[in-house]
Each structure stands twice: as C-alpha cells, then as structure tokens.
MOPAC internal coordinates of N, CA, C and O (Angstrom, degrees):
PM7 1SCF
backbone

  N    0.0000 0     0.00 0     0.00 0    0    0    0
  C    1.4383 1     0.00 0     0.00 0    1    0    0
  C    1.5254 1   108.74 1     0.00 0    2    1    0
  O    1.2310 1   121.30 1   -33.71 1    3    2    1
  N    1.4044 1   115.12 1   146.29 1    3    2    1
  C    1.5235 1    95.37 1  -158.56 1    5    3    2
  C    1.9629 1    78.89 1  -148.37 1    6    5    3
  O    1.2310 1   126.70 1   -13.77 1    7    6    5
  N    1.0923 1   104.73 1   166.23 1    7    6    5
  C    1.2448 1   100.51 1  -169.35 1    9    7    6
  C    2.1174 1   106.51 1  -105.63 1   10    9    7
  O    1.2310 1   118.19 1    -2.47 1   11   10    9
  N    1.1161 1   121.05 1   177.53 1   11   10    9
  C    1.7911 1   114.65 1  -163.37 1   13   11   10
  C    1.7312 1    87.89 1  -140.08 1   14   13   11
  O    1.2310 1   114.36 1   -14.02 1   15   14   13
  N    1.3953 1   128.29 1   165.98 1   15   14   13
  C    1.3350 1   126.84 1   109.88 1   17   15   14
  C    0.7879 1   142.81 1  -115.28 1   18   17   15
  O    1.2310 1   123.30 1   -39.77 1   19   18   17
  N    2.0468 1   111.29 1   140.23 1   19   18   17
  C    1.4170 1   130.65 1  -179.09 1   21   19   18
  C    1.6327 1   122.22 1   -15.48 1   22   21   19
  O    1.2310 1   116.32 1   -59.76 1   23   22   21
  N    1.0489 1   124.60 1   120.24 1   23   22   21
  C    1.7936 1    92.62 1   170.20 1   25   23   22
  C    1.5043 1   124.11 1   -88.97 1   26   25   23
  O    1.2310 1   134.76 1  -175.80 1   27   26   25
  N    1.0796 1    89.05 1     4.20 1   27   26   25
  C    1.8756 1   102.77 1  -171.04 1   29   27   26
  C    1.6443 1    87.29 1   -82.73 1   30   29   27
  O    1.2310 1   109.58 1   102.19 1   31   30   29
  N    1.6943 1   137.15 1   -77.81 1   31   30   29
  C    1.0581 1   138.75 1  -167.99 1   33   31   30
  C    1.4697 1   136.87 1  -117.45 1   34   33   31
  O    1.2310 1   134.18 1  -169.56 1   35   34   33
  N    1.5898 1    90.18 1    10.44 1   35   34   33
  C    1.8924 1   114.23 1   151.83 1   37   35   34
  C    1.7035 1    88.85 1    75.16 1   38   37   35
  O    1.2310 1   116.78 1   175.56 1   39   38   37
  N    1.2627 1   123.74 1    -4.44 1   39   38   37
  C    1.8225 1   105.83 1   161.85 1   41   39   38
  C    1.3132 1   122.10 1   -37.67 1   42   41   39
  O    1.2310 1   120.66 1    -1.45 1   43   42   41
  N    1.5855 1   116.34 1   178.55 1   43   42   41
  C    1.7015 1   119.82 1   163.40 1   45   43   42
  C    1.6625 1    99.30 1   -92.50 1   46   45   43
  O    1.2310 1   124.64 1   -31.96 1   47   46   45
  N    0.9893 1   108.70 1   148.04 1   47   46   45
  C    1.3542 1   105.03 1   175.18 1   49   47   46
  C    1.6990 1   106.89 1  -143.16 1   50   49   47
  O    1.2310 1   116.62 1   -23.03 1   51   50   49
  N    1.2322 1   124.02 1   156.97 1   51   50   49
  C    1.5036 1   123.09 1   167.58 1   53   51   50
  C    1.3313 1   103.15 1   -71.15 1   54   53   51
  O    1.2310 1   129.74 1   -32.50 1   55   54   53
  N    1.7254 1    98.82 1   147.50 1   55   54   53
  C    1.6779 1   105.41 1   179.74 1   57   55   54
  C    1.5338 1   104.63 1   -77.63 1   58   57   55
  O    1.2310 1   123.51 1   162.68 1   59   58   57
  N    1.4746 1   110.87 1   -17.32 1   59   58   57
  C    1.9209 1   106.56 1   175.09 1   61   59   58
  C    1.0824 1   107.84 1   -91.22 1   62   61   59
  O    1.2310 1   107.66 1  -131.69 1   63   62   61
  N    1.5764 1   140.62 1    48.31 1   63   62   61
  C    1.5184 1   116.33 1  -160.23 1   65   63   62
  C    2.0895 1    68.63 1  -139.37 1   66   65   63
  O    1.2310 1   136.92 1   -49.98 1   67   66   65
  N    1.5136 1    84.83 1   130.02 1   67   66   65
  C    1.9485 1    85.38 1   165.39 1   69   67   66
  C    0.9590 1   145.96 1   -69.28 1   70   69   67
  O    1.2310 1   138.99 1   158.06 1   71   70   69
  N    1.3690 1    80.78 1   -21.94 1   71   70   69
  C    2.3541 1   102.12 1   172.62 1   73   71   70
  C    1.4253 1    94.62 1  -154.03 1   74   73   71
  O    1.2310 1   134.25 1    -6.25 1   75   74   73
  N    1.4109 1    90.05 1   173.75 1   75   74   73
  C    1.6109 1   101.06 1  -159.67 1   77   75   74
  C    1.5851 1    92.85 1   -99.50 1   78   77   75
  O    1.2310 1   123.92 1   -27.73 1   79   78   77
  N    1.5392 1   110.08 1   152.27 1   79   78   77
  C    1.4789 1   108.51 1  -162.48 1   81   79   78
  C    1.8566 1    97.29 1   -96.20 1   82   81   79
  O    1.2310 1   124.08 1   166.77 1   83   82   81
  N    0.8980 1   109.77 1   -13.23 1   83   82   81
  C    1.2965 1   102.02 1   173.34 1   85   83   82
  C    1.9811 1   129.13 1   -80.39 1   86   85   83
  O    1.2310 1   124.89 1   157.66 1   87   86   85
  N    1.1610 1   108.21 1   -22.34 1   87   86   85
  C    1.1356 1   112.36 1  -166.20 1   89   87   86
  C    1.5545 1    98.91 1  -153.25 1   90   89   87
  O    1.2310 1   107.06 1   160.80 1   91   90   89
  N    1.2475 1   141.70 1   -19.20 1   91   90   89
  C    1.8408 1   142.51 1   130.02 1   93   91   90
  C    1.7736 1    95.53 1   117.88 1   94   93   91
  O    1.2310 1   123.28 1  -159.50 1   95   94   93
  N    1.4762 1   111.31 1    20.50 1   95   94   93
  C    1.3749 1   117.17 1   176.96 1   97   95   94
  C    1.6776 1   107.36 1   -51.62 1   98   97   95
  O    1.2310 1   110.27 1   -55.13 1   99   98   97
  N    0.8390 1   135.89 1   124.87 1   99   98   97
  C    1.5282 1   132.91 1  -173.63 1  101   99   98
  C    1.5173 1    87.45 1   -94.40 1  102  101   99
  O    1.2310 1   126.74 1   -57.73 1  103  102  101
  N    1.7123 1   104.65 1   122.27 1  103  102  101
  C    1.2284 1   144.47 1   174.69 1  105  103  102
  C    2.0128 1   111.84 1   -74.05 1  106  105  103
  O    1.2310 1   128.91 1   121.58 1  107  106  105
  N    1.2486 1   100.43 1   -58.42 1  107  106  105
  C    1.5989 1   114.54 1  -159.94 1  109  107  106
  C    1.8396 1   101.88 1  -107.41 1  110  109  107
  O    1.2310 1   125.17 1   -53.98 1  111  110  109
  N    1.2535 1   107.67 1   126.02 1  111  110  109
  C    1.4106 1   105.90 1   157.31 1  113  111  110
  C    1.3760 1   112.67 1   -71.41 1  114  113  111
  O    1.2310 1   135.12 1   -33.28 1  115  114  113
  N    1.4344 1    88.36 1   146.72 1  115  114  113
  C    1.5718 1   116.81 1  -162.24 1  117  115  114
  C    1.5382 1    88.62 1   -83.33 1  118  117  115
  O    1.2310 1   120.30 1     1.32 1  119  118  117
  N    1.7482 1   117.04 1  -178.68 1  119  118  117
  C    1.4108 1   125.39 1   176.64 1  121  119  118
  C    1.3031 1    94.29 1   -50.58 1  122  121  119
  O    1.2310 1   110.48 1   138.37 1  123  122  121
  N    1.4860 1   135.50 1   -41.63 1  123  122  121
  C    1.3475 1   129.59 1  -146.27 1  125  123  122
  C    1.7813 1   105.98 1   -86.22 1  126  125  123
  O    1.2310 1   128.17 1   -68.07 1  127  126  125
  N    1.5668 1   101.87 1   111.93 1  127  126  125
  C    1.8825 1    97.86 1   177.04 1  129  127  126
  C    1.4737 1   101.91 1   -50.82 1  130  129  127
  O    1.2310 1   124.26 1   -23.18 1  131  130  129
  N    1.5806 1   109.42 1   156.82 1  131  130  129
  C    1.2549 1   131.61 1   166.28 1  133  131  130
  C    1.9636 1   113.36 1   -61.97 1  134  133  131
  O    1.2310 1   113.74 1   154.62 1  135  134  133
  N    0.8372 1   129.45 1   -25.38 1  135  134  133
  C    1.4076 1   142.88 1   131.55 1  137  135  134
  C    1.1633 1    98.20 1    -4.63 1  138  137  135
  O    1.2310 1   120.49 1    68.71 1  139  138  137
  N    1.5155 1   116.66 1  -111.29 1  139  138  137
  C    1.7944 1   149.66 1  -167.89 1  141  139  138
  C    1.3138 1    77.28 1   -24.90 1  142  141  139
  O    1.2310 1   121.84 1   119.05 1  143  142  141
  N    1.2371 1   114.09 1   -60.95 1  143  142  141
  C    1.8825 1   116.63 1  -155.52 1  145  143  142
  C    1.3804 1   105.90 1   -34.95 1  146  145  143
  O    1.2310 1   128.94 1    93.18 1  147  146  145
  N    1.5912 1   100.37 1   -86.82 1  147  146  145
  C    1.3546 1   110.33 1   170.26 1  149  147  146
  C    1.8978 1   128.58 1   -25.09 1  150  149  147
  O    1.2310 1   127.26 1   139.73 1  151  150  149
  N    1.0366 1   103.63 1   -40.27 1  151  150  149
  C    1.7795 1   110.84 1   178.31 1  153  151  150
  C    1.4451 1   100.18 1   -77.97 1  154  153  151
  O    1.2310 1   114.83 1   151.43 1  155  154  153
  N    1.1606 1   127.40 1   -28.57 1  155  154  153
  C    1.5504 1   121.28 1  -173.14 1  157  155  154
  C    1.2456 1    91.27 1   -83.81 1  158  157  155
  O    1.2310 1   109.10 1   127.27 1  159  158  157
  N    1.2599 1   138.02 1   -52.73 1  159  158  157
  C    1.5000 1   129.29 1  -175.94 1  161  159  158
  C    1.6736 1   110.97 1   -54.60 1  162  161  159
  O    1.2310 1   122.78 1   137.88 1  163  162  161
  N    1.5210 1   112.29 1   -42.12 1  163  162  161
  C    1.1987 1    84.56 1  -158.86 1  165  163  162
  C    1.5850 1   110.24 1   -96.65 1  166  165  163
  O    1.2310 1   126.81 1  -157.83 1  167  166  165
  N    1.5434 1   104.50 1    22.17 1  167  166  165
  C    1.1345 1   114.09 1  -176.04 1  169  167  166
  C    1.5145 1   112.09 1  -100.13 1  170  169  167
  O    1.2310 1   124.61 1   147.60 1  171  170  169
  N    1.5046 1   108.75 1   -32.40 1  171  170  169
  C    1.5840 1   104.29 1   153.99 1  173  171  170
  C    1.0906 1   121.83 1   -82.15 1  174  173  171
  O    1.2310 1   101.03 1  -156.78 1  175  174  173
  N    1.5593 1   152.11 1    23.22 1  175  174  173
  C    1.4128 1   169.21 1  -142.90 1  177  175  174
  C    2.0452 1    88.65 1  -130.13 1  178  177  175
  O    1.2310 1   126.33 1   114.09 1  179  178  177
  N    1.1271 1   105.44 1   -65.91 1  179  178  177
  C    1.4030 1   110.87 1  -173.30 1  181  179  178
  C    1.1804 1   115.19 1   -88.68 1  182  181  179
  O    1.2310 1   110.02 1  -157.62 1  183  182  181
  N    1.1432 1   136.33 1    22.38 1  183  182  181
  C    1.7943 1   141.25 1   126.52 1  185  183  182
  C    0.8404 1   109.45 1   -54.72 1  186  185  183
  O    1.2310 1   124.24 1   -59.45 1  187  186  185
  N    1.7205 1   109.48 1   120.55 1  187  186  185
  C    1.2123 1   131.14 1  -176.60 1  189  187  186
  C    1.4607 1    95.71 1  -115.86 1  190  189  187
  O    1.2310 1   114.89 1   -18.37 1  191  190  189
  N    1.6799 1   127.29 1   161.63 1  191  190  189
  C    1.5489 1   138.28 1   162.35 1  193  191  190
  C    1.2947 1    95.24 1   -94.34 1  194  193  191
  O    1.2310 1   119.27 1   -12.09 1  195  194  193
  N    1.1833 1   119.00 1   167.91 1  195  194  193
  C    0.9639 1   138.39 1   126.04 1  197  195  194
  C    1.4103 1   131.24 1   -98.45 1  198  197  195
  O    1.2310 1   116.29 1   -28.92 1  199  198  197
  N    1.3239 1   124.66 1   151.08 1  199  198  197
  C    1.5136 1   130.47 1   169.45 1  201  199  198
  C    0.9408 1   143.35 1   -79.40 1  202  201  199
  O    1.2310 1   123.91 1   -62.68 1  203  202  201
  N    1.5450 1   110.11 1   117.32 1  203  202  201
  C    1.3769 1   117.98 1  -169.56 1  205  203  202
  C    1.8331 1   117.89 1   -25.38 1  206  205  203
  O    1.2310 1   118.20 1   123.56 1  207  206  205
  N    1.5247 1   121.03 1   -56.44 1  207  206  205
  C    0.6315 1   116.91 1  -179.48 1  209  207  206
  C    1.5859 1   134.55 1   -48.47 1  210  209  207
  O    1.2310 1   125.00 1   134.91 1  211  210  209
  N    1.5975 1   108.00 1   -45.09 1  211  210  209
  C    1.6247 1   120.10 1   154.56 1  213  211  210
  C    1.7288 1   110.11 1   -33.97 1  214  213  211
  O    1.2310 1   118.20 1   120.29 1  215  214  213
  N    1.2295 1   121.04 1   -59.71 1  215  214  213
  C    1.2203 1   134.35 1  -146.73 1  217  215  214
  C    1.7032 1   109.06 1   -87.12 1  218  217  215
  O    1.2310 1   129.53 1   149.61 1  219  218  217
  N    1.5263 1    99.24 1   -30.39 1  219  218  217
  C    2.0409 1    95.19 1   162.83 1  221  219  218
  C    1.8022 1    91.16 1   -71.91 1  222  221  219
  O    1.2310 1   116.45 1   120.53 1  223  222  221
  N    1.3903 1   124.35 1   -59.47 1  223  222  221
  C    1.5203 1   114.75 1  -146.50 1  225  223  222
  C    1.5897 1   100.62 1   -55.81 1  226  225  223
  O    1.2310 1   113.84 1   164.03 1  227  226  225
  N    1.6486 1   129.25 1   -15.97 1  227  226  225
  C    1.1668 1   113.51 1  -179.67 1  229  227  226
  C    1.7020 1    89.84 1   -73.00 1  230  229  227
  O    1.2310 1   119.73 1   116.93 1  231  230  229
  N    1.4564 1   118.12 1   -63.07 1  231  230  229
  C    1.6843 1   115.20 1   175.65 1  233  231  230
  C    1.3318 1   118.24 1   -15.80 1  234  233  231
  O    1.2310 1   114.32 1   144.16 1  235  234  233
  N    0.8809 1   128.37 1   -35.84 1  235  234  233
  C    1.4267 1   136.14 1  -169.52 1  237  235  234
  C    1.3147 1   111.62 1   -86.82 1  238  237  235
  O    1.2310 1   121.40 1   114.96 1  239  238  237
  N    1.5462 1   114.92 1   -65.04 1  239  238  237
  C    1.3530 1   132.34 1  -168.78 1  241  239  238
  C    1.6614 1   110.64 1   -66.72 1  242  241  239
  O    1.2310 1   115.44 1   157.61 1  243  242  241
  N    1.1092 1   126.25 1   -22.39 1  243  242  241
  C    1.2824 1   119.55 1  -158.98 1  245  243  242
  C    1.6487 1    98.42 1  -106.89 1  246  245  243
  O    1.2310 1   110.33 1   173.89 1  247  246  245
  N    0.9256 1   135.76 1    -6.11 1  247  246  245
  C    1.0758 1   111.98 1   164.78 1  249  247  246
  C    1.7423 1   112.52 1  -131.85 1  250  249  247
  O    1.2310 1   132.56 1  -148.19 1  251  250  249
  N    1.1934 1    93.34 1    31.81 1  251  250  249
  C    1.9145 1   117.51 1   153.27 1  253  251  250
  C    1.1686 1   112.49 1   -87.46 1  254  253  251
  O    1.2310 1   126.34 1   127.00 1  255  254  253
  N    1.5975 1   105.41 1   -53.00 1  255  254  253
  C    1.6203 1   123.56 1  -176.34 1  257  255  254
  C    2.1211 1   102.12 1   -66.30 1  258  257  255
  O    1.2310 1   117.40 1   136.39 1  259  258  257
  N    1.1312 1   122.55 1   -43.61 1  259  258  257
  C    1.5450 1   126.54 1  -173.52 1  261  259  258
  C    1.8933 1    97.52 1   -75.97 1  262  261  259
  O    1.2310 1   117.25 1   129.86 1  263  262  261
  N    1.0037 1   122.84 1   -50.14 1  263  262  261
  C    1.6102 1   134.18 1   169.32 1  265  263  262
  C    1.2662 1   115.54 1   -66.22 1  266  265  263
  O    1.2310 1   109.20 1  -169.49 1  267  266  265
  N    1.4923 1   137.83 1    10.51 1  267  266  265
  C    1.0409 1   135.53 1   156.20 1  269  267  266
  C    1.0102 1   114.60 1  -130.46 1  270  269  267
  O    1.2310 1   111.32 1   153.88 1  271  270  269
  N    1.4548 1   133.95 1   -26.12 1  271  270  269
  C    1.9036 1   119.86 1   129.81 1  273  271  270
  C    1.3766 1   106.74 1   -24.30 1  274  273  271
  O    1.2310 1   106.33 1    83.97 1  275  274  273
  N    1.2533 1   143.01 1   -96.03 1  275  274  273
  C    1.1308 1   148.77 1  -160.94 1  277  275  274
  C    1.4230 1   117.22 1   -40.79 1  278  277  275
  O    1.2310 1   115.98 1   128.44 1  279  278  277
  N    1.2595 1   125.25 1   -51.56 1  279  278  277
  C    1.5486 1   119.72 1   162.05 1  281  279  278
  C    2.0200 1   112.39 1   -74.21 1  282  281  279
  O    1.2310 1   132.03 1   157.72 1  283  282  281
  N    1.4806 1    94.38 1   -22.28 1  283  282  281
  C    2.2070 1    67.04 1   174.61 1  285  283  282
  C    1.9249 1    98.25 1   -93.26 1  286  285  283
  O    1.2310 1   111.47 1  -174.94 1  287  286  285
  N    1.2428 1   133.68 1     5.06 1  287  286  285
  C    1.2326 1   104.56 1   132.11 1  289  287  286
  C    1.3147 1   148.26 1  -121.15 1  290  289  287
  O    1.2310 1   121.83 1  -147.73 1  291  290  289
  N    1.1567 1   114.10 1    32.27 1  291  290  289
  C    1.1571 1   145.09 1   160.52 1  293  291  290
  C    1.5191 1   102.62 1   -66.70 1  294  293  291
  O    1.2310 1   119.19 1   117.48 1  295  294  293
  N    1.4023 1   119.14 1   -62.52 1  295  294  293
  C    1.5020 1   125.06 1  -165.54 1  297  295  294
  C    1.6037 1    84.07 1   -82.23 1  298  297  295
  O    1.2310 1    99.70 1  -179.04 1  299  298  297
  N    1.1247 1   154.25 1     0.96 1  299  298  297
  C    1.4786 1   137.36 1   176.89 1  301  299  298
  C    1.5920 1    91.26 1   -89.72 1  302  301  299
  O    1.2310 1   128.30 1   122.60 1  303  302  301
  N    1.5664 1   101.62 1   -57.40 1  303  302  301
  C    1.8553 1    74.85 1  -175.81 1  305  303  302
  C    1.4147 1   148.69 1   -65.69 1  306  305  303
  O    1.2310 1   130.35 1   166.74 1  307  306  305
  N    1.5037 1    97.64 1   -13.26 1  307  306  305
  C    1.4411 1   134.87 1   166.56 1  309  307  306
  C    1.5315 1    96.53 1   -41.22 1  310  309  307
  O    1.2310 1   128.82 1    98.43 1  311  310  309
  N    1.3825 1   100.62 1   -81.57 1  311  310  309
  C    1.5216 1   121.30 1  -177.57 1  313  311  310
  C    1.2522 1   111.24 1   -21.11 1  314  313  311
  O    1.2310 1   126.32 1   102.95 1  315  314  313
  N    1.4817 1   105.45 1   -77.05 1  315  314  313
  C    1.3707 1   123.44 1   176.12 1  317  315  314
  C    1.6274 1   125.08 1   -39.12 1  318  317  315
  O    1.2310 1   128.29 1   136.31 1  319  318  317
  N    1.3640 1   101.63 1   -43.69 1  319  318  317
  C    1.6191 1   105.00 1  -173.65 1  321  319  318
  C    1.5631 1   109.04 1   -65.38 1  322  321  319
  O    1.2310 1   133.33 1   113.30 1  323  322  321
  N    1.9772 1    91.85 1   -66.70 1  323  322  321
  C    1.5850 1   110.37 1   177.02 1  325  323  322
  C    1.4220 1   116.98 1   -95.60 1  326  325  323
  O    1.2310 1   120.91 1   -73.56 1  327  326  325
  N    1.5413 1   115.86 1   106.44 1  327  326  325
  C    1.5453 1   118.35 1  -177.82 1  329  327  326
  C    1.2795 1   132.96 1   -66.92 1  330  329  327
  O    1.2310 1   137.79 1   162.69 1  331  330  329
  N    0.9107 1    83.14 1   -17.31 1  331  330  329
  C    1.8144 1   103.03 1   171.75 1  333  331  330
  C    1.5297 1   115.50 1  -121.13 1  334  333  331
  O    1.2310 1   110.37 1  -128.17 1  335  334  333
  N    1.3737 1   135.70 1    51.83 1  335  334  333
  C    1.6140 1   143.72 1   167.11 1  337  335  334
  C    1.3825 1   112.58 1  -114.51 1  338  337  335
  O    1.2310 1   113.08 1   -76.68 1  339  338  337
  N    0.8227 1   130.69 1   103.32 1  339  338  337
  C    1.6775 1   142.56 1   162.58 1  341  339  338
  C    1.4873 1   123.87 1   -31.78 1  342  341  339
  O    1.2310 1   134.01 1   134.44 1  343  342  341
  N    1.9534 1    90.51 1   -45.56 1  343  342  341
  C    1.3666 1    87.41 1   176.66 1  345  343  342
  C    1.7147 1   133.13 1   -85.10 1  346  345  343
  O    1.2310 1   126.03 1  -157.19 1  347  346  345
  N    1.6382 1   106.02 1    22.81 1  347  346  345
  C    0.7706 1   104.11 1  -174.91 1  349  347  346
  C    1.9017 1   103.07 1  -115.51 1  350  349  347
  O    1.2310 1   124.54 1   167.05 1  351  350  349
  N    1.5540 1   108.88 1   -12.95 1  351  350  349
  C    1.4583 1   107.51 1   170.90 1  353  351  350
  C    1.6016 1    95.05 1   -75.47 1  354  353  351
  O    1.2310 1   115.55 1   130.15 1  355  354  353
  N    0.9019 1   126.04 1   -49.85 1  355  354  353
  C    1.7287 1   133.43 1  -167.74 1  357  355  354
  C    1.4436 1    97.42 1   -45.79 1  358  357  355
  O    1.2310 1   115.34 1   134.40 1  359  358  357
  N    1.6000 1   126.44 1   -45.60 1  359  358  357
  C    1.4257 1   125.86 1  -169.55 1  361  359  358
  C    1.7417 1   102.07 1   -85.36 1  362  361  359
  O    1.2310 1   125.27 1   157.26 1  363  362  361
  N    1.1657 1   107.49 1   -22.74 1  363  362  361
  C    1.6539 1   116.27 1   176.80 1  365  363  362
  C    1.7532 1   120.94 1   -63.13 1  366  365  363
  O    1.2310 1   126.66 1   138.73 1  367  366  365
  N    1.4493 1   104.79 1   -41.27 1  367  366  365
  C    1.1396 1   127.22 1  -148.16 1  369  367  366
  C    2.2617 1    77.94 1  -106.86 1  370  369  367
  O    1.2310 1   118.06 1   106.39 1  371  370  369
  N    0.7601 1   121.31 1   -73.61 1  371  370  369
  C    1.8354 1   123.08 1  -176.36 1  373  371  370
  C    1.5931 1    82.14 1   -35.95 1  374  373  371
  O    1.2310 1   118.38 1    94.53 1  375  374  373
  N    1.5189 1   120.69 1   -85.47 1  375  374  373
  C    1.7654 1   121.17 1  -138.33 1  377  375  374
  C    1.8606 1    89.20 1   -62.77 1  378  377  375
  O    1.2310 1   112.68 1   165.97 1  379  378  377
  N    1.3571 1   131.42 1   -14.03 1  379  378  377
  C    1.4621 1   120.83 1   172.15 1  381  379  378
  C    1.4235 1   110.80 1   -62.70 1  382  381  379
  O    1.2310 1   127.54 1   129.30 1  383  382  381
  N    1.2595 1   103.10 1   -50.70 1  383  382  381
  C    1.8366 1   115.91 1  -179.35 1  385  383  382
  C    1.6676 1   107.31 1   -67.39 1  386  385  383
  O    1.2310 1   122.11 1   129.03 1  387  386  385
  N    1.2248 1   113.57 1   -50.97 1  387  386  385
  C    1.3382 1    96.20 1  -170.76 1  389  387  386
  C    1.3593 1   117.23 1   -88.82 1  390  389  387
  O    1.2310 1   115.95 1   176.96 1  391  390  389
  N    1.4278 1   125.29 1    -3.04 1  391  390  389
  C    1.4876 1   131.20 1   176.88 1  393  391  390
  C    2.1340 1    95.96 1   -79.49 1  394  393  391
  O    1.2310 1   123.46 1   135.38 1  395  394  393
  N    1.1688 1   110.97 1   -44.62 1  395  394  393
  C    1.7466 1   131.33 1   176.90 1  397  395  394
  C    1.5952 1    96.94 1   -39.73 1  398  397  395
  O    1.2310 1   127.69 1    95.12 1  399  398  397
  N    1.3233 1   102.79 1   -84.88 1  399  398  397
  C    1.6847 1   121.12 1   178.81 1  401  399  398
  C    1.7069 1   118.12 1   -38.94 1  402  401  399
  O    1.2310 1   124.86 1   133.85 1  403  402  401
  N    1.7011 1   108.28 1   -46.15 1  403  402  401
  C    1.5149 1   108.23 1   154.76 1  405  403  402
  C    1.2581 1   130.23 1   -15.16 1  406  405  403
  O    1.2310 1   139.70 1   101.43 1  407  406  405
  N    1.8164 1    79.40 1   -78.57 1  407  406  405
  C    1.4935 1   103.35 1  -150.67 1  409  407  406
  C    1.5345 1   113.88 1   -85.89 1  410  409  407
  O    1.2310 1   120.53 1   168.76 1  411  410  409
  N    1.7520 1   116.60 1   -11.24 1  411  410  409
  C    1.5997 1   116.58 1   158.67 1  413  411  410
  C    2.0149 1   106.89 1   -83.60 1  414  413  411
  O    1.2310 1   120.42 1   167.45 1  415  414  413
  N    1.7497 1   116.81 1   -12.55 1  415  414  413
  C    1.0664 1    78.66 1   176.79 1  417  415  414
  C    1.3849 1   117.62 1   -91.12 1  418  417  415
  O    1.2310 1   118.04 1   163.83 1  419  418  417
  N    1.6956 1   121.34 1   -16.17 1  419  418  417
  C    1.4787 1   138.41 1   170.94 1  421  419  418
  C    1.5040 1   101.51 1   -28.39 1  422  421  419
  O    1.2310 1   126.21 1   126.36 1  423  422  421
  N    1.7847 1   105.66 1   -53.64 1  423  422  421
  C    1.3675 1   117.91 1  -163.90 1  425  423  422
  C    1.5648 1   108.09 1   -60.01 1  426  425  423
  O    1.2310 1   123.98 1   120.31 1  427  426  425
  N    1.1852 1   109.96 1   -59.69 1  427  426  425
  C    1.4963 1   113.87 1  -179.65 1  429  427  426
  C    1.3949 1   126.79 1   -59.60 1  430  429  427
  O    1.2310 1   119.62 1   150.72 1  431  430  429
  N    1.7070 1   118.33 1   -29.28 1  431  430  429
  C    1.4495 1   116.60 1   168.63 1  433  431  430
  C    1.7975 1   123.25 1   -73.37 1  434  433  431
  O    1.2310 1   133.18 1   155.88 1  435  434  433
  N    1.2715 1    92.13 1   -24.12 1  435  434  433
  C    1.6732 1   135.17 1   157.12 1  437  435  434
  C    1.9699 1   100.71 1   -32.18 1  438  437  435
  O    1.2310 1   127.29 1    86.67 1  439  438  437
  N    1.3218 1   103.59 1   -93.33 1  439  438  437
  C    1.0827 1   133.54 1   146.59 1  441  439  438
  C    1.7913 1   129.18 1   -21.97 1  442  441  439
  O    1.2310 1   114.70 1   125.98 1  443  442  441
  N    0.9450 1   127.65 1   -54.02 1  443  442  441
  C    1.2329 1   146.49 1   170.21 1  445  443  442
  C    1.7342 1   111.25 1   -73.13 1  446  445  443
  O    1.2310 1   125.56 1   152.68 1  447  446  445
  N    0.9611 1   106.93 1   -27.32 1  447  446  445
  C    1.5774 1   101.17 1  -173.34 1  449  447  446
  C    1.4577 1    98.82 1  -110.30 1  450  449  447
  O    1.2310 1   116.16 1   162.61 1  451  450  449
  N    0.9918 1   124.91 1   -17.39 1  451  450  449
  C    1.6393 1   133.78 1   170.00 1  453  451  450
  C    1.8351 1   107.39 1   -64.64 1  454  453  451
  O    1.2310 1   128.93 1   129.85 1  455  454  453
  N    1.4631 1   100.41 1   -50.15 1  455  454  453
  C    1.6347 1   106.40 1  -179.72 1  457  455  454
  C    1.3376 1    98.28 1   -68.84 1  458  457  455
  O    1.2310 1   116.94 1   141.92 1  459  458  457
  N    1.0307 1   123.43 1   -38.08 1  459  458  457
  C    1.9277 1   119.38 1  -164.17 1  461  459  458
  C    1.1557 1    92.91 1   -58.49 1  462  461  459
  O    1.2310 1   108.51 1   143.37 1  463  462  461
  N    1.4134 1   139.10 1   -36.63 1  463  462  461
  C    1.5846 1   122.87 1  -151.25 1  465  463  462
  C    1.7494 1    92.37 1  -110.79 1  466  465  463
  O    1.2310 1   119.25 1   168.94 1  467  466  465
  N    1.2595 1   119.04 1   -11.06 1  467  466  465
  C    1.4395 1   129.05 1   157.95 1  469  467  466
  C    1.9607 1   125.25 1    -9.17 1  470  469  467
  O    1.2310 1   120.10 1   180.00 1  471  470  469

C-alpha cells in the first residue's frame, strides 16, 4: 500500500481508497468507463423543456381541431340527407371554423415550440 496525492487538495491519500477522505475527490473509476460518463453527460446537456405555454395551446387546439372534424361532417351529412335543414349548414359551417382555427393553431404551437429549442 503506498500512499498518492489527491489532485483536487494535494493530501496523502491511499492508492486503494476511492475518494479522498478529506475533500471526497473520487480517486478510482467506478465499474462505469469514463466513456458512459461522458454520453450520460452529454445526454442530459441536450434536454431541452418545453413550455408550458406551447403545451396547453396543443391542449386547447387538438381537440377544437378533432371537434370540428366531427361537426363539419356531421353537418355534411345532414346536408346531404336533408336538403333543406339549417341545422345541418349551421353544424357545417361551425366544425369548418373550428376544425380551420385547430388546425392553424396546432400549426403554430407546432412551430413555436420547435423555435424555443431553436
């Protein structure tokens, strides 16, 4: 057994000791190569969040955009069946607008959270 010094705080330290007891500099690689190390670092380095705000407007948008599919064809078959029912242009003409409004705001939160991590 022969004694080392720390490089973190220039003590004596044992060459079998894994970290230095004075200041906890880890002396000995662990099972894990210095390799792994590096990839785990730089793999939590490039975690990105996203923003809340992005992440309601999909909340919002996506089931405006799925609920207005469903009423503009809903009001198409309406249309189609009964040629003369109102309430089926009224459901034609809403699920057009709100499937529209969806699907540009999908696009833009789409968009927006793509630049954030930009």
């Amino acid at each position: 057994m022969s004694l080392v010094k720390c490089p973190e705080c220039q003590s004596e330290v044992s060459d079998r000791a894994s970290s230095c007891p004075k200041c906890g500099f880890p002396l000995k690689e662990s099972a894990v190569s210095s390799k792994e190390k590096i990839v785990t670092v730089n793999k939590a380095e490039n975690i990105e969040l996203t923003s809340k705000k992005w992440k309601i407007m999909k909340l919002v948008f996506w089931p405006m955009f799925i609920i207005g599919l469903i009423l503009f064809f809903n009001g198409f078959m309406v249309m189609m069946i009964e040629k003369e029912n109102e309430s089926g242009v009224i459901k034609f003409a809403i699920g057009s607008l709100m499937s529209f409004v969806g699907f540009i705001g999908l696009i833009v939160s789409k968009f927006g959270s793509w630049w954030q991590h930009r």
